[in-house]
N, C-alpha and C positions, 0 to 999 in steps of 0.2 A: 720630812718626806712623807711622813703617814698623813697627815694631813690634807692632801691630795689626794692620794691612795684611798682614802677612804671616801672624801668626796666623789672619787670616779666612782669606786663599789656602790655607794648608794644610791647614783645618777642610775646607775647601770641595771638595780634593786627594780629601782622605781620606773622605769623604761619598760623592762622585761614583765612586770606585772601588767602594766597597763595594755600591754600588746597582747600578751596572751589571755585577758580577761577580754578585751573587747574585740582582738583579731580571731585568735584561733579557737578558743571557747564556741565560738558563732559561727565559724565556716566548718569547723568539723561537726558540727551537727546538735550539740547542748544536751549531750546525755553523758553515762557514764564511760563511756569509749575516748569524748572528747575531754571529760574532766580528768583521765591518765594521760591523753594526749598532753595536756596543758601540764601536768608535772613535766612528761618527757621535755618538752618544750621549754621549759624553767631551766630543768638542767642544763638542757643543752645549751641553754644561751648565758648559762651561767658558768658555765665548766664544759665538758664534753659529753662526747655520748657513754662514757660507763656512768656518771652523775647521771645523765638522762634518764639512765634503767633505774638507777639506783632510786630516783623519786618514782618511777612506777613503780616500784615494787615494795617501795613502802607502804604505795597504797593500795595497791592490790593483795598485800600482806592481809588490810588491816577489812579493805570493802570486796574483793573480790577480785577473778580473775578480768583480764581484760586482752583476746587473742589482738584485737587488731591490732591497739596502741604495741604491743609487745611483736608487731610485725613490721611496722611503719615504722616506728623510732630506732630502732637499729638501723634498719636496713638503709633510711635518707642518714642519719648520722654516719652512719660505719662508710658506706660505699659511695652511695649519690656525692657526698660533699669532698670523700678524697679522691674522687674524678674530676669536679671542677675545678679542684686545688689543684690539680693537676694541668688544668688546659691555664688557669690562671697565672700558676708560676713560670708556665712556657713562654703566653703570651707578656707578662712583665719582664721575662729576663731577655725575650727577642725585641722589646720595645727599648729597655734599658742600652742593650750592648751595642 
């Protein structure tokens, strides 16, 4: 069974880099605000939003602060996505039943 496990994990590695180097790297703007974005972003598509913080703030430990990313990644993590989850499992459980 690990053997799969591990294949999805590093499908999943190697997806989630490529996206946030080439997707959100360049729409949020290619400076330091976007390069915490892009940990936030790592996390969260790798675990959730405490992982999200947790790579910003390794690196804002280590290069600086950074307000936006530390206002954006909560708040679409935290909120924005368990609203949708929310219209989401209404509309599969009214689809399903």
């Amino acid at each position: 069974m690990a053997g799969p496990l591990v294949i999805i994990l590093a499908a999943q590695t190697v997806v989630m880099l490529a996206y946030v180097a080439l997707v959100t790297f360049r729409v949020m703007g290619r400076d330091y605000d976007a390069a915490v974005l892009c940990a936030g972003n790592c996390g969260f598509g790798m675990g959730a939003t405490p992982t999200a913080v947790a790579n910003m703030q390794a690196i804002t430990n280590q290069y600086g602060p950074s307000h936006k990313a530390f206002l954006i990644v909560p708040m679409v993590g935290a909120f924005f996505i368990d609203l949708l989850n929310a219209v989401f499992l209404q509309t599969f459980i009214k689809f399903l039943g």
